[in-house]
C-alpha positions as CSV (number, residue, x, y, z in Angstrom):
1,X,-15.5,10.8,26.6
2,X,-17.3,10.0,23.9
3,X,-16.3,7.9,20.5
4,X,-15.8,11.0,18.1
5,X,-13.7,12.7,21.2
6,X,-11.7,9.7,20.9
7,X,-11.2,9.2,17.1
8,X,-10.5,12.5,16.9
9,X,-7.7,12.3,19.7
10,X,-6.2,9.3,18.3
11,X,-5.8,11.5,14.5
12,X,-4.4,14.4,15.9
13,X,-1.9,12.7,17.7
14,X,-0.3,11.1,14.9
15,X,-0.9,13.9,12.5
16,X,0.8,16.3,15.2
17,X,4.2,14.1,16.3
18,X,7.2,15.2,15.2
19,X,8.6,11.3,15.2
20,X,7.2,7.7,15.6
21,X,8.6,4.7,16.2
22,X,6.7,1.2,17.0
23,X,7.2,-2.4,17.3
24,X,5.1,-5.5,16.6
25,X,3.4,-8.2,15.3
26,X,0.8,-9.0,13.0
27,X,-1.3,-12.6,13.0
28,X,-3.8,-13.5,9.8
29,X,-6.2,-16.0,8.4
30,X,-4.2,-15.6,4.8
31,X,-0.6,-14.4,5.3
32,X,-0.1,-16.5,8.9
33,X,2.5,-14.6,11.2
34,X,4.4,-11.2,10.9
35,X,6.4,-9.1,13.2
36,X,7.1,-5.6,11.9
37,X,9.5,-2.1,13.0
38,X,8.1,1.7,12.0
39,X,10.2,4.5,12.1
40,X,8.9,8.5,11.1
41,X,10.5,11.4,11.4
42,X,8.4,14.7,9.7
43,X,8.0,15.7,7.4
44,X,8.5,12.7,5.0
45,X,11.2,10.3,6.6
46,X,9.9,7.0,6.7
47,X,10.5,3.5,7.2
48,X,8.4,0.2,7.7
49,X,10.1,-3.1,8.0
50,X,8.4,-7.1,8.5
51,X,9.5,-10.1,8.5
52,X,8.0,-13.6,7.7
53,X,7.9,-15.4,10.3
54,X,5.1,-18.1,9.2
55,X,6.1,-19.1,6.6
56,X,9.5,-17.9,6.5
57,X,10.0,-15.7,4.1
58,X,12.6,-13.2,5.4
59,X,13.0,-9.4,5.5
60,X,11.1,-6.8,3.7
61,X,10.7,-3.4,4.0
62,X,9.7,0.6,2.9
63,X,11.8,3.3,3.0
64,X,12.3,6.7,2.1
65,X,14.9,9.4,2.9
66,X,12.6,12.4,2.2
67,X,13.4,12.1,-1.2
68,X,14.0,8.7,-2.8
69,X,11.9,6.0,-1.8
70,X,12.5,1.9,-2.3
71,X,11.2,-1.4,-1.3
72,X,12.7,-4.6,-0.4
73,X,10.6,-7.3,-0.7
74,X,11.7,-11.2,-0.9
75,X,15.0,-10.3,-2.0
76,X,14.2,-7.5,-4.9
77,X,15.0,-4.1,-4.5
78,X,12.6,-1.8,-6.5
79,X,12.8,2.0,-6.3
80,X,9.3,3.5,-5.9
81,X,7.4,6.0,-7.8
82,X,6.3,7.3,-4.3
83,X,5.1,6.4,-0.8
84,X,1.8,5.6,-1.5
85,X,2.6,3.0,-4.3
86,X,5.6,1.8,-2.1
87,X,2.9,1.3,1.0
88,X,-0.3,0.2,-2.2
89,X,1.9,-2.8,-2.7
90,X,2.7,-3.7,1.0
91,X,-1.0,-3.2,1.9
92,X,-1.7,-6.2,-0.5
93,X,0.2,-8.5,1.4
94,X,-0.3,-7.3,4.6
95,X,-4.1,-6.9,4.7
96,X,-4.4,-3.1,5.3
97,X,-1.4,-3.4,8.4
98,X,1.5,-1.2,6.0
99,X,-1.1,1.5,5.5
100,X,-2.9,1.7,8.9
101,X,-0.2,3.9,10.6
102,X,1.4,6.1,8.1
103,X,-2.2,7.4,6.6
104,X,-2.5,8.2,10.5
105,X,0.9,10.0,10.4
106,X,0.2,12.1,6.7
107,X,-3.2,12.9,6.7
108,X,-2.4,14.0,2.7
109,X,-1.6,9.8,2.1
110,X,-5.5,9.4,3.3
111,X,-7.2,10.2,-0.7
112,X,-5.0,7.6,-2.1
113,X,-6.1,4.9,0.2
114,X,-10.0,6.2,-0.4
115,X,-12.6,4.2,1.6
116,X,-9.4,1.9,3.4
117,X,-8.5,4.3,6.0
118,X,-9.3,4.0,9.8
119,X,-11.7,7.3,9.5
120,X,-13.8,5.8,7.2
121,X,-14.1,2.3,8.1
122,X,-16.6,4.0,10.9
123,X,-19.5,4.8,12.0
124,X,-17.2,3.9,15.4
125,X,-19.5,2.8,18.8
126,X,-17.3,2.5,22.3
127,X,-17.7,-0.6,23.2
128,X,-15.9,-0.8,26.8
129,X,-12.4,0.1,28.4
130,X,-9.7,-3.2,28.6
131,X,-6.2,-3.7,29.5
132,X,-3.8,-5.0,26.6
133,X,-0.5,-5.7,27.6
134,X,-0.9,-3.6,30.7
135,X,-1.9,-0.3,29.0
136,X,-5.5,0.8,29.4
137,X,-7.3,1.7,26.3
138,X,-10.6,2.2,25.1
139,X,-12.4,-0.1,22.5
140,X,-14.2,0.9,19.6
141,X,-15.9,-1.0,16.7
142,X,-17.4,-0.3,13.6
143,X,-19.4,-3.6,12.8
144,X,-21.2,-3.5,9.3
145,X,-22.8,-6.9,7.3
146,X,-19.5,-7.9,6.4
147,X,-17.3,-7.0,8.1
148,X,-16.3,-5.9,11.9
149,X,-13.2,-3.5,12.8
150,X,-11.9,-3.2,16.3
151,X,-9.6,-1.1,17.8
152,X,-8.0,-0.4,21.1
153,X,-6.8,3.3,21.4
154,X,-4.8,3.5,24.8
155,X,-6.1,6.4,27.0
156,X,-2.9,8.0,28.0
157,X,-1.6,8.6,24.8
158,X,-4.1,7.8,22.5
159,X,-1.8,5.5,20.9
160,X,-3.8,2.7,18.4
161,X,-2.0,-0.8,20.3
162,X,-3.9,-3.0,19.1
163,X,-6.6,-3.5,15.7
164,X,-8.9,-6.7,14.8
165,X,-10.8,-7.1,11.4
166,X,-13.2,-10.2,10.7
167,X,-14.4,-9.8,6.9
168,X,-16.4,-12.2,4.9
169,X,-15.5,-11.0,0.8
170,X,-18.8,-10.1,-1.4
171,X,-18.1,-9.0,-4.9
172,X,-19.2,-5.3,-4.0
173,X,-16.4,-5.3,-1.2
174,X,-13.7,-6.6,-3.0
175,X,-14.3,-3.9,-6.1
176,X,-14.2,-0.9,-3.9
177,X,-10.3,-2.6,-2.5
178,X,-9.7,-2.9,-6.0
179,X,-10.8,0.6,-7.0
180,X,-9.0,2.0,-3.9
181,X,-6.0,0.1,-5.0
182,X,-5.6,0.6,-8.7
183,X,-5.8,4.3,-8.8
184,X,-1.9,4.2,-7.4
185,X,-0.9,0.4,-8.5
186,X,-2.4,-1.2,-11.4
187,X,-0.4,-3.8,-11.3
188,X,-1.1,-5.1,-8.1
189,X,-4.7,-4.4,-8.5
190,X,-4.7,-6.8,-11.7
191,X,-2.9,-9.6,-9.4
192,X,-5.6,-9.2,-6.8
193,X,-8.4,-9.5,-8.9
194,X,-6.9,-12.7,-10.3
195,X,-6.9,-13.8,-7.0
196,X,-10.6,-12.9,-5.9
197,X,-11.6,-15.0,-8.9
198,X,-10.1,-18.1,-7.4
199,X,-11.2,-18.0,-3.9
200,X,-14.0,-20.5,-2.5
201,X,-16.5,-19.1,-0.5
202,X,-14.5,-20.4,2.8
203,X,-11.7,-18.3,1.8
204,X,-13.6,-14.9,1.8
205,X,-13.5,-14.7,5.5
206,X,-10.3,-13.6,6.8
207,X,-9.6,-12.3,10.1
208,X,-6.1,-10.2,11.1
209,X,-5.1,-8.7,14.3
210,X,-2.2,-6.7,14.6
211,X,-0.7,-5.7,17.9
212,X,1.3,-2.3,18.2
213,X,3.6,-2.8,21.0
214,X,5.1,-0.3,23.1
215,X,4.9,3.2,20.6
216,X,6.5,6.5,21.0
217,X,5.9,9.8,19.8
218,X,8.1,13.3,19.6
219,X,11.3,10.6,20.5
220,X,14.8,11.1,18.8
221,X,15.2,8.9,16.2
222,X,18.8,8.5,14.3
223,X,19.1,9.9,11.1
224,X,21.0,6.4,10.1
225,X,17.4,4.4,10.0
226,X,16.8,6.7,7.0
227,X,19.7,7.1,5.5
228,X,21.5,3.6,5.3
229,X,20.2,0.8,3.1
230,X,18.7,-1.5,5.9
231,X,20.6,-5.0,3.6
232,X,24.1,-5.9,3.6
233,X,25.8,-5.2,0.2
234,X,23.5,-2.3,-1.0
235,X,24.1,1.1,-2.3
């Protein structure tokens, strides 16, 4: 099987479910540890939940109903304008991790994320087959100047379980985040370039690997992950 056989596999499994659930964890050169919950039911029931686990920080997450979507983030409840600005303003903290699976699970997210997506973070190569955490998977890269993506797509399911990123930040790099960025969340765009201004050159290489552990597809998933605030005390 060859690499566009098994990018295309990996899309049109996540485009096609009817649910999704995952666990996980995510482990970075700027935001230090993470663990994080998704839950999807189709058409447009979503969830994604982290915590901070270094530092501690606490409990954040994304959610929409199908209608109304919200985000929780160190203890401020905001009510969205939609998903994609609801996942924009994650992705900022999380290095790309709150937009990697649900621009796999609605294709239609993919033109607001622009050139940040898994598709076109290629041309993909197959570098070998491995074992993580049991499951057998193929590896694939895309390795460019600046930056290297890998990921390991398990061959049973074509599940993604695992994704690496090693980037060192040029000025051309960081516009085209910032261009992707501010066409759904100014605001957050403005904060970032702020921060690019600051950084030394040591802290334009970042590295984040995010493990997907044990995900399902076409599962039951109760209609109370969508429809209950996830914090004591809400309404």
């Amino acid at each position: 099987m060859d690499v566009d056989e098994i990018l295309q596999k990996l899309l049109t499994r996540y485009a096609s479910c009817s649910s999704y659930r995952d666990s996980g964890r995510v482990q970075g050169s700027e935001q230090g540890q993470t663990t994080f919950r998704t839950f999807f039911l189709r058409p447009h029931k979503f969830r994604f939940e982290w915590t901070y686990v270094e530092p501690p920080l606490g409990y954040s997450f994304i959610w929409c109903d199908g209608n109304k979507v919200f985000s929780f983030n160190l203890g401020e409840k905001k009510e969205e304008n939609s998903l994609s600005n609801a996942i924009a303003a994650a992705t900022g903290v999380l290095q790309g991790t709150a937009h990697t699976i649900p621009t796999l699970l609605l294709p239609e997210l993919d033109a607001s994320f622009n050139s940040l997506t898994l598709p076109k973070l290629g041309p993909y190569q197959l570098a070998n087959e491995e074992e993580i955490s049991g499951k057998h998977a193929f590896r694939i890269f895309s390795e460019k100047e600046n930056e290297r993506i890998d990921l390991w797509i398990e061959k049973s399911t074509f599940a993604l379980v695992k994704y690496a990123e090693w980037s060192r930040s040029t000025p051309e790099i960081e516009e085209r985040i910032l261009e992707a960025l501010a066409t759904i969340d100014p605001e957050s765009a403005d904060k970032m370039r702020q921060n690019f201004a600051k950084q030394s050159e040591e802290d334009r290489i970042s590295t984040t690997t995010v493990t997907y552990e044990d995900p399902k597809f076409d599962e039951p998933i109760a209609n109370e992950e969508f429809t209950n605030f996830p914090w004591d005390g809400a309404s």
